[in-house]
C-alpha positions in Angstrom: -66.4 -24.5 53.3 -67.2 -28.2 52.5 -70.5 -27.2 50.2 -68.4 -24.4 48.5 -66.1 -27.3 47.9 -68.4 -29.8 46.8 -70.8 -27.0 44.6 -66.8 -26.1 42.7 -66.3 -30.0 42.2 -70.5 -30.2 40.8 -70.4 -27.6 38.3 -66.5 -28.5 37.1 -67.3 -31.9 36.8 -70.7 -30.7 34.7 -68.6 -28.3 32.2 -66.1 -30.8 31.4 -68.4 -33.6 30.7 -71.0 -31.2 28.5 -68.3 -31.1 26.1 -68.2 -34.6 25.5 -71.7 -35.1 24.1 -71.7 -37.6 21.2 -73.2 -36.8 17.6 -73.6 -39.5 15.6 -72.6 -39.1 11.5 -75.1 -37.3 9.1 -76.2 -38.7 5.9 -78.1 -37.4 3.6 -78.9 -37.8 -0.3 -78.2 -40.4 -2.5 -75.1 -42.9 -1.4 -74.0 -43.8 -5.2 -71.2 -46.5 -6.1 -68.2 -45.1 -8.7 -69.3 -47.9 -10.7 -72.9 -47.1 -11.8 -72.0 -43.4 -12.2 -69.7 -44.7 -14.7 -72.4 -46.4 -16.4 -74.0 -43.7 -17.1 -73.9 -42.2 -20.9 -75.3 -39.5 -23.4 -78.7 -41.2 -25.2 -79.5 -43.5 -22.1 -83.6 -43.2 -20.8 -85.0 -41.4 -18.0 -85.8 -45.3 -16.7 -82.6 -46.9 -17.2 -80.9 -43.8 -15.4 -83.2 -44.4 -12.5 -82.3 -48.0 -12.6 -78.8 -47.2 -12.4 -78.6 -44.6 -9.9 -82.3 -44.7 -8.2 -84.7 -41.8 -7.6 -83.3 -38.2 -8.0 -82.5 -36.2 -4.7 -83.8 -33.2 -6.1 -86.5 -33.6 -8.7 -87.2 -29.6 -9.9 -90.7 -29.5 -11.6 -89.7 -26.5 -12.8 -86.3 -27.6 -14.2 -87.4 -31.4 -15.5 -84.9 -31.8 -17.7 -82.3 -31.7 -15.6 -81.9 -34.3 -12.2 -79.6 -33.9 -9.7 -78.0 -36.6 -7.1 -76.3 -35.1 -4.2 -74.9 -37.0 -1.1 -73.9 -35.5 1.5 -71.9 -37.3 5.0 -70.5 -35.4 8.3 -69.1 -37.6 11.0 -69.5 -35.8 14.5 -68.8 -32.9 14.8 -66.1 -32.4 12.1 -66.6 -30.6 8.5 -68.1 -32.9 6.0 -65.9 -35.5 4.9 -67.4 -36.8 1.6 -69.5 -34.8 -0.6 -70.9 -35.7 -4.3 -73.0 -33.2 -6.3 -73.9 -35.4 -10.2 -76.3 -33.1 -12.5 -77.8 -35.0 -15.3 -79.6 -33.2 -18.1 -82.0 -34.4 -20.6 -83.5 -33.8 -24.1 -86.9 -34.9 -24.5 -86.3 -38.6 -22.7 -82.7 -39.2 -23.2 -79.5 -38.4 -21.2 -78.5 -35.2 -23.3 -75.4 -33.9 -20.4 -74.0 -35.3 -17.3 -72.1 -33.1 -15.3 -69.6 -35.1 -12.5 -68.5 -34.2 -9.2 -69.4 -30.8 -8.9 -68.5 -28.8 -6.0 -71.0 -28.1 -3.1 -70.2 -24.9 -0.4 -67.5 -25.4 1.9 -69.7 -24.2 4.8 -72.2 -27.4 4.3 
């Protein structure tokens, strides 16, 4: 009766705490400030946008006109909280389009 009793207590006590198993936030992609994305303009360079905002998070060879910066940030286990998805297009060398705050997928 008092291993019954102790083997019930064991394997409560173990499907309880597996449920409180920490995850620590996700990051990914670039973290960008408001403030340089609003620097940004139609006719800047390809090097003063990468000054401004840093290395691309997706670099397409086959699209190279066009850079994207996408952050990305779930805390735990919760949906995302924060997403940013900034496409930047160019003409030859110079910022020709900048499209702001597009929308990634929900289920991200």
């Amino acid at each position: 009766m008092r291993t019954r009793l102790l083997t019930i207590l064991i394997l409560s006590l173990s499907l309880f705490t597996s449920g409180c198993v920490y995850q620590a936030a996700l990051s990914q992609g670039n973290l960008l400030d408001q403030e340089d994305i609003d620097q940004v303009e139609v006719g800047m360079t390809r090097g003063q946008v990468r000054f401004l905002l840093g290395t691309p998070m997706i670099d397409d060879p086959f699209h190279e006109n066009r850079w994207d910066y996408v952050y990305y940030l779930r805390l735990g286990r919760d949906k995302s909280s924060f997403k940013r998805w900034i496409s930047i297009y160019f003409d030859g060398d110079n910022v020709s389009e900048i499209n702001r705050d597009q929308e990634l997928s929900a289920d991200l």
